[in-house]
FITI-892831 format. One record per residue: residue in three letters; z, y, x of N, C-alpha, C, O in turn. Coordinates in steps of 0.02 Angstrom, whole numbers, padded with zeros to 5 digits, always signed. Example, Ala and Ser with C-alpha at 12.3 -4.5 7.8 and 13.67 -1.06 7.14 Angstrom:
residues 2
Ala+00390-00284+00660+00390-00225+00615+00390-00165+00660+00423-00166+00712Ser+00354-00112+00642+00357-00053+00684+00394+00002+00645+00402+00057+00670
END
This chain:
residues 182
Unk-03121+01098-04135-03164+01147-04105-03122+01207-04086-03070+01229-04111Unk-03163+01231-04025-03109+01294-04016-03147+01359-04006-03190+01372-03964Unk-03123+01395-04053-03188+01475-04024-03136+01525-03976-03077+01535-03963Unk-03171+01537-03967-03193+01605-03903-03230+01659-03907-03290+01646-03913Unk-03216+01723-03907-03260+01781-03866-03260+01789-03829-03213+01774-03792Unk-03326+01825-03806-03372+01810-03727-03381+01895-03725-03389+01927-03777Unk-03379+01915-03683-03397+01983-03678-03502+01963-03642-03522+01917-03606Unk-03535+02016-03670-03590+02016-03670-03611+02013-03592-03585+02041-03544Unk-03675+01965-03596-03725+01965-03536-03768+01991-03548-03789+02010-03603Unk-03798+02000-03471-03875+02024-03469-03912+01973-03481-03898+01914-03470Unk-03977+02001-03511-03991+01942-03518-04076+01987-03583-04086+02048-03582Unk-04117+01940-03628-04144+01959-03663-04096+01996-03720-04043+01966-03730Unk-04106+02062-03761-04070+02083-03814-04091+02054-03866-04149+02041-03881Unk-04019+02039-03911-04035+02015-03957-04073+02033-04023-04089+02092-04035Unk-04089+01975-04070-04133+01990-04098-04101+02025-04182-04055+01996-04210Unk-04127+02075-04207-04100+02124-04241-04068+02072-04305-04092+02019-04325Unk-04017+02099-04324-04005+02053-04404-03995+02091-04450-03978+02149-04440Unk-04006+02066-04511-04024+02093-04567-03970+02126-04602-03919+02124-04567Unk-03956+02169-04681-03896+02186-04674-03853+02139-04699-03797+02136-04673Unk-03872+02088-04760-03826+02025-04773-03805+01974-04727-03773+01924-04746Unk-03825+01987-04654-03812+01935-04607-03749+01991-04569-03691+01972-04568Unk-03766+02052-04544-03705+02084-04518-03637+02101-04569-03585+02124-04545Unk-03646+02088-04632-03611+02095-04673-03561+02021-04690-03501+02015-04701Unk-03619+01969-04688-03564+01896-04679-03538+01904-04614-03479+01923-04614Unk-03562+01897-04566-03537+01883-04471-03475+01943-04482-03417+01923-04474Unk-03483+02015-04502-03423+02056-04483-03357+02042-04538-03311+02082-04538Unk-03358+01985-04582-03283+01979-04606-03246+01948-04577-03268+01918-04528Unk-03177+01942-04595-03128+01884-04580-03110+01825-04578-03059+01830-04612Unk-03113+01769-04563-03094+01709-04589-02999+01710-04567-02967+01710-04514Unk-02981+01711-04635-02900+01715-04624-02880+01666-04630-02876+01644-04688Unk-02855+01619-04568-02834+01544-04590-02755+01558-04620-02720+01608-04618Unk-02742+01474-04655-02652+01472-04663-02635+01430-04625-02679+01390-04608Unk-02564+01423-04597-02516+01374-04567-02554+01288-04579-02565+01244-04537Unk-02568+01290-04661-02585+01220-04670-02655+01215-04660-02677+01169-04694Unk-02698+01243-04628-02758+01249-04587-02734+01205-04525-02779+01165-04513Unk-02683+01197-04483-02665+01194-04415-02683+01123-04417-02693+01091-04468Unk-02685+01097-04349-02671+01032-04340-02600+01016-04269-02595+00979-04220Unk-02553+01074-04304-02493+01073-04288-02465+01122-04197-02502+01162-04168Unk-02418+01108-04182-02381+01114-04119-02423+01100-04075-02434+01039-04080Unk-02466+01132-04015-02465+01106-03969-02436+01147-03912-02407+01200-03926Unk-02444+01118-03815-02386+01138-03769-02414+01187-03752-02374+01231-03737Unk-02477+01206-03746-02511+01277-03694-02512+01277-03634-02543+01317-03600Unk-02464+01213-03604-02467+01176-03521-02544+01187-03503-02597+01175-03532Unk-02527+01213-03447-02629+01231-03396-02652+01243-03451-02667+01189-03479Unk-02666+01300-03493-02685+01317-03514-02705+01417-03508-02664+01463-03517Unk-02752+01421-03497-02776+01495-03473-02739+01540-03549-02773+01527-03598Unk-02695+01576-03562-02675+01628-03613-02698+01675-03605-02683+01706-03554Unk-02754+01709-03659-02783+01771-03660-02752+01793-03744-02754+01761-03796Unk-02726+01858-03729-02675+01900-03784-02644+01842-03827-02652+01848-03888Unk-02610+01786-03805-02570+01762-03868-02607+01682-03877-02574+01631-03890Unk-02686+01684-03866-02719+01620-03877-02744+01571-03815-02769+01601-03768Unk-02740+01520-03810-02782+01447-03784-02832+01456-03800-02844+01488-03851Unk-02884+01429-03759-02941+01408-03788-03015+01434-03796-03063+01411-03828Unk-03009+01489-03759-03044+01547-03737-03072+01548-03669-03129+01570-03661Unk-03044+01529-03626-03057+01498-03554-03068+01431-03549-03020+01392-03547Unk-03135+01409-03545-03146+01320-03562-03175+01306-03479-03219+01337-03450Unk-03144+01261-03459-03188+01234-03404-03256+01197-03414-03248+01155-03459Unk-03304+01196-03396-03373+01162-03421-03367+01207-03483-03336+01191-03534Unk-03389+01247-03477-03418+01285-03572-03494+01306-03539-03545+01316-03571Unk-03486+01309-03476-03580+01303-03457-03609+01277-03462-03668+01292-03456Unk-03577+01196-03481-03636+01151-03483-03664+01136-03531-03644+01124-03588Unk-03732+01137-03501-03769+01118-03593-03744+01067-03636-03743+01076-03697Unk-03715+00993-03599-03710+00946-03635-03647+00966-03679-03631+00919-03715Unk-03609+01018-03687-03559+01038-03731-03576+01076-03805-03539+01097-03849Unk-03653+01074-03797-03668+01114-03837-03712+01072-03897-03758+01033-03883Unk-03694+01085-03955-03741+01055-04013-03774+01085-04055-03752+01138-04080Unk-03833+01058-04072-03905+01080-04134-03892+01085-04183-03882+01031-04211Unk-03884+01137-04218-03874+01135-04301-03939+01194-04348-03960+01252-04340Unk-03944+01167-04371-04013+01201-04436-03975+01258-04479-03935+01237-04521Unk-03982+01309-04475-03946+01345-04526-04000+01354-04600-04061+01345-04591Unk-03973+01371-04672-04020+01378-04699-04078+01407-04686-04126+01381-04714Unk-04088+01448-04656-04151+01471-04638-04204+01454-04603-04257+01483-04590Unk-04170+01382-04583-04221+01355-04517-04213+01352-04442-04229+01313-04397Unk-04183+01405-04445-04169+01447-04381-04118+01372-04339-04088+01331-04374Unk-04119+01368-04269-04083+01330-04236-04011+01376-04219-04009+01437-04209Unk-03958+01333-04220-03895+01368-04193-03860+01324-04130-03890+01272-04118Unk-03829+01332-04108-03790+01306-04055-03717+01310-04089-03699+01354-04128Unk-03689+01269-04071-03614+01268-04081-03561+01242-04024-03574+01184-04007Unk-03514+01267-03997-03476+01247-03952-03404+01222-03962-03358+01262-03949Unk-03391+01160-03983-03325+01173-03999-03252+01170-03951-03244+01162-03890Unk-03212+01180-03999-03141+01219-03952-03092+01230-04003-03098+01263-04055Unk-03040+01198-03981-02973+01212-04005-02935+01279-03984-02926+01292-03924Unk-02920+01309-04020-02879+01392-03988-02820+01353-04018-02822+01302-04053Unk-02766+01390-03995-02687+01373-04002-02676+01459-04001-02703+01501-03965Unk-02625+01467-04056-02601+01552-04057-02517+01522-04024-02486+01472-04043Unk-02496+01570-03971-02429+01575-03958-02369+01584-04002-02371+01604-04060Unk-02343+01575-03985-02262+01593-04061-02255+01675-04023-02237+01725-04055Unk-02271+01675-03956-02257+01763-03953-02285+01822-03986-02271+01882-03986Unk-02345+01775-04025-02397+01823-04064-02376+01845-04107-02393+01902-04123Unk-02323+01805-04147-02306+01813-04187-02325+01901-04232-02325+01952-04197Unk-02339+01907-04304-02357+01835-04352-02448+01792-04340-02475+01743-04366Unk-02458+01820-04312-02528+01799-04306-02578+01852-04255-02574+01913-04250Unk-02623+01809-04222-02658+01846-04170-02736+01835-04212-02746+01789-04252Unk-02788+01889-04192-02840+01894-04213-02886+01901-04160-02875+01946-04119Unk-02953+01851-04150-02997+01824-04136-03051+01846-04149-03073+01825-04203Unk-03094+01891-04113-03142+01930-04123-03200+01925-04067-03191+01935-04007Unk-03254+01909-04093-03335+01894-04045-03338+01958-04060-03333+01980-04118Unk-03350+02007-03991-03394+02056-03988-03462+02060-03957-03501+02105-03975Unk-03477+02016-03913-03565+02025-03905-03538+01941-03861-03488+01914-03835Unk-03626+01927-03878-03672+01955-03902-03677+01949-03986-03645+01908-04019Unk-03728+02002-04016-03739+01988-04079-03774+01939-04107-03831+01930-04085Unk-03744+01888-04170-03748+01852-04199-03719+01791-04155-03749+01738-04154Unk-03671+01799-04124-03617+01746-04119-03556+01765-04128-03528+01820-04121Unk-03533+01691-04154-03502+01693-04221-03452+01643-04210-03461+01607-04162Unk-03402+01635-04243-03338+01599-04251-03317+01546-04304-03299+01571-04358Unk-03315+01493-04301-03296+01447-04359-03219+01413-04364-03202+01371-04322Unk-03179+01429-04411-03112+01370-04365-03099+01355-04458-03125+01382-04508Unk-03050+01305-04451-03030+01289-04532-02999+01236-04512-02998+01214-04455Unk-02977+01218-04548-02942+01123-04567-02975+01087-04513-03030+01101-04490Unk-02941+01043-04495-02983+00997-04468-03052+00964-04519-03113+00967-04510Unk-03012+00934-04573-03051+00911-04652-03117+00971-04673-03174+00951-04679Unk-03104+01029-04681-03145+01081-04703-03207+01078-04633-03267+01071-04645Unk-03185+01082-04580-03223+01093-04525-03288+01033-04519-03348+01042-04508Unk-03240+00959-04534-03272+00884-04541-03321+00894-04595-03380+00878-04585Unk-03298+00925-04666-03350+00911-04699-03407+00961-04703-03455+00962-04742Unk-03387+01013-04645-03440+01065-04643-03506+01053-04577-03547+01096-04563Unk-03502+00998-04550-03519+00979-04491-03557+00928-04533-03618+00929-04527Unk-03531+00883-04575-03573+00822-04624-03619+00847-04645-03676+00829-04628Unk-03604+00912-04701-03670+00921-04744-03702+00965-04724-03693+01022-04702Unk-03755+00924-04740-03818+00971-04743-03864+00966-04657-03910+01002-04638Unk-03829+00907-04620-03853+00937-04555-03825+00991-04529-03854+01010-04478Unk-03771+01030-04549-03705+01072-04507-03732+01145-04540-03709+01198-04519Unk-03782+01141-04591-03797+01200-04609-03720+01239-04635-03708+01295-04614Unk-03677+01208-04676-03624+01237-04670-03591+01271-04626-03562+01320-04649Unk-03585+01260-04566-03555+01278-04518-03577+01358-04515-03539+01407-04518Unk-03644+01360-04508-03680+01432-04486-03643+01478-04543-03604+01523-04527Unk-03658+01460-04618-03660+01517-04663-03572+01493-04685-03562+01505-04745Unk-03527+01473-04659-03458+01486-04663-03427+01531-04589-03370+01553-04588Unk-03465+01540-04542-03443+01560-04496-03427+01652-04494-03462+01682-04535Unk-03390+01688-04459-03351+01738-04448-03386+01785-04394-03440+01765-04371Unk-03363+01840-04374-03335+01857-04316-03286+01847-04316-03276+01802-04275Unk-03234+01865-04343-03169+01867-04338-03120+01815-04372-03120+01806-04433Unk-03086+01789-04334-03039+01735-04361-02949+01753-04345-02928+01780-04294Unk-02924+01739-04379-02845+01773-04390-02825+01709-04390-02862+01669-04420Unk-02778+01689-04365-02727+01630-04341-02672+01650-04336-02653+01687-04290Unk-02633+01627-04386-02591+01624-04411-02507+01583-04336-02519+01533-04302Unk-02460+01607-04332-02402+01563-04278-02362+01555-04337-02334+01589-04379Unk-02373+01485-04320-02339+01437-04384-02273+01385-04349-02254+01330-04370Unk-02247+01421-04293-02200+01357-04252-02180+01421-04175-02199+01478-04159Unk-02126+01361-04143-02081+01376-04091-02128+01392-04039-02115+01438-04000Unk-02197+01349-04034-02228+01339-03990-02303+01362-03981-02301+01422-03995Unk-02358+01348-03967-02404+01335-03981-02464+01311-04055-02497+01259-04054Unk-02467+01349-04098-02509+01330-04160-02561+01305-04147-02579+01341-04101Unk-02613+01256-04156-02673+01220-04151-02720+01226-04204-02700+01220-04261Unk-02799+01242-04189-02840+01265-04251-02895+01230-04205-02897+01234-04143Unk-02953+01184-04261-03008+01177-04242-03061+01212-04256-03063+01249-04306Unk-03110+01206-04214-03183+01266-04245-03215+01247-04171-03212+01200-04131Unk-03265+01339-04177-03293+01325-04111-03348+01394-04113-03337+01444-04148Unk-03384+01389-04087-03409+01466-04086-03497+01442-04066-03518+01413-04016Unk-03534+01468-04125-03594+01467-04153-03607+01523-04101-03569+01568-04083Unk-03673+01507-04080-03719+01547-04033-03793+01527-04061-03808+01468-04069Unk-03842+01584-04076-03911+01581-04056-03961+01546-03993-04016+01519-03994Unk-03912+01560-03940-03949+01543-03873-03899+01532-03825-03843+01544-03848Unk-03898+01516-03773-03852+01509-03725-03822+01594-03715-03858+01645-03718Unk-03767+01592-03707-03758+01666-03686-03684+01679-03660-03647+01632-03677Unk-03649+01732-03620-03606+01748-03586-03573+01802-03652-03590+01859-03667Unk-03513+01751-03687-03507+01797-03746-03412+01807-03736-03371+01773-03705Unk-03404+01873-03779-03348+01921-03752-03318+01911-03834-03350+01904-03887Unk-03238+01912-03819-03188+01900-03859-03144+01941-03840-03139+01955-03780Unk-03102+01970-03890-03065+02013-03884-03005+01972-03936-03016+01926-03975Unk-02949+02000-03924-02878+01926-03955-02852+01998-03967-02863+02040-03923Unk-02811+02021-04032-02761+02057-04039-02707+02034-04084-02707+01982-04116Unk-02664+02076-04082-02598+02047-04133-02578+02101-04137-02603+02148-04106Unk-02503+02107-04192-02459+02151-04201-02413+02178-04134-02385+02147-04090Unk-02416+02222-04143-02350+02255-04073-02393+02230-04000-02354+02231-03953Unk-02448+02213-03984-02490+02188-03928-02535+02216-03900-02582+02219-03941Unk-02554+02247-03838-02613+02258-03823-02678+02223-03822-02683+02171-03790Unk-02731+02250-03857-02790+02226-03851-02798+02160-03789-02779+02184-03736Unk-02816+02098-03780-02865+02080-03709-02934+02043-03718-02952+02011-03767Unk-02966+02054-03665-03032+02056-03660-03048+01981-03637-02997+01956-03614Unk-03111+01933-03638-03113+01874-03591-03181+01870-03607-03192+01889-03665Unk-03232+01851-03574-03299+01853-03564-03306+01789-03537-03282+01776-03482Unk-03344+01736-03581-03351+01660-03562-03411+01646-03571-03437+01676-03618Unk-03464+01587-03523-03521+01581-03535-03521+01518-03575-03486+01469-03565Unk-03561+01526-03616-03556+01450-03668-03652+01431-03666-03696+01471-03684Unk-03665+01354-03637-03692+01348-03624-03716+01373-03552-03679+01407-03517Unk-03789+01351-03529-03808+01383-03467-03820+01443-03472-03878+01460-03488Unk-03765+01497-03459-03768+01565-03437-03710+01596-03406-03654+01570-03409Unk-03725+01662-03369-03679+01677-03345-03647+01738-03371-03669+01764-03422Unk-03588+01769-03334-03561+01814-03367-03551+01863-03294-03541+01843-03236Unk-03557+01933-03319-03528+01992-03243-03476+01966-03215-03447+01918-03240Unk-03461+01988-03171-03391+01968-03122-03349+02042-03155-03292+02056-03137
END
C-alpha cells in the first residue's frame, strides 16, 4: 500500500472528531529499515520532497478503493500505495495528511500491514493508522514501504513530505471519485 497527502477539496466539511480520535490521527507512525520491503528504482515515478507514491495514476477511481468497518461501525475507505523514500532524504523523510480531516495514513511491514487487513474485517487498519508516517532511507536507492491512506469519503486529500536539511513540498491527490483545485 502506498499513502499520500492530498491537500484539501471543496467539497461537504468534515465531520467534527472527538478528542481521543484527533489525539490518535495526530501521532507518528515511525517505521524501521526492517519495516521495508527493500530497494526500489523510482523510474517514472512522480518525486514529491524525497517520496514515490504520492502521485498515483487512477487514484480516482472508485474501483481502487476498499470497505473497511472500523470499531465503531463507521465505514472507512482505504487506498493502497507503496511510497519509496529517496536515499537523498536521507535520514528519513516524513509523510504528513493535512486535510481533509480524519484521513489518515497506514504503512508497516508488509506482514504487520497483512495481518492488519485479516483481522477483524480491517478494523485494525483504522485504529493503527497515523497522520504522520516517518520513513526511514535504508539504501543507495529508493526505500519501499507498504500501507495506504484511510479516507472517510472520497476526497481530494493534501500531503505535505519533509525531511532534514529540505524544504517543505506540497501534493494534493484525489483518492477515489473526487477532485482537487488546479
Amino acid at each position: 500500500m502506498t499513502l499520500a497527502s492530498v491537500a484539501a477539496c471543496s467539497g461537504a466539511p468534515a465531520e467534527p472528531r472527538t478528542a481521543a480520535q484527533h489525539t490518535r490521527s495526530a501521532s507518528l507512525l515511525s517505521l524501521r529499515c526492517s519495516d521495508s520491503i527493500g530497494q526500489q528504482s523510482g523510474e517514472d515515478q512522480t518525486v514529491v520532497g524525497g517520496v514515490t507514491g504520492l502521485v498515483l495514476p487512477d487514484s480516482d477511481d472508485p474501483a481502487g478503493l476498499f470497505l473497511v468497518r472500523g470499531k465503531d461501525g463507521r465505514g472507512y475507505f482505504v487506498y493502497k500505495a507503496m511510497l519509496a523514500v529517496s536515499a537523498s532524504a536521507a535520514p528519513f523523510a516524513t509523510v504528513s495528511v493535512t486535510g481533509p480531516a480524519g484521513a489518515m495514513l497506514l504503512y508497516g511491514s508488509a506482514s504487520r500491514v497483512g495481518d492488519l487487513v485479516s483481522a477483524a474485517g480491517g478494523q485494525g487498519l483504522v485504529a493503527a493508522a497515523r497522520s504522520q508516517v516517518r520513513l526511514p532511507v535504508c539504501g543507495p536507492r529508493f526505500t519501499g514501504y507498504v500501507g495506504g491512506v484511510i479516507i472517510t469519503k472520497p476526497a481530494c486529500v493534501t500531503f505535505e513530505v519533509t525531511s532534514p536539511g529540505s524544504r517543505a513540498a506540497m501534493v494534493s491527490v484525489p483518492i477515489g471519485p473526487a477532485t482537487c483545485p488546479a
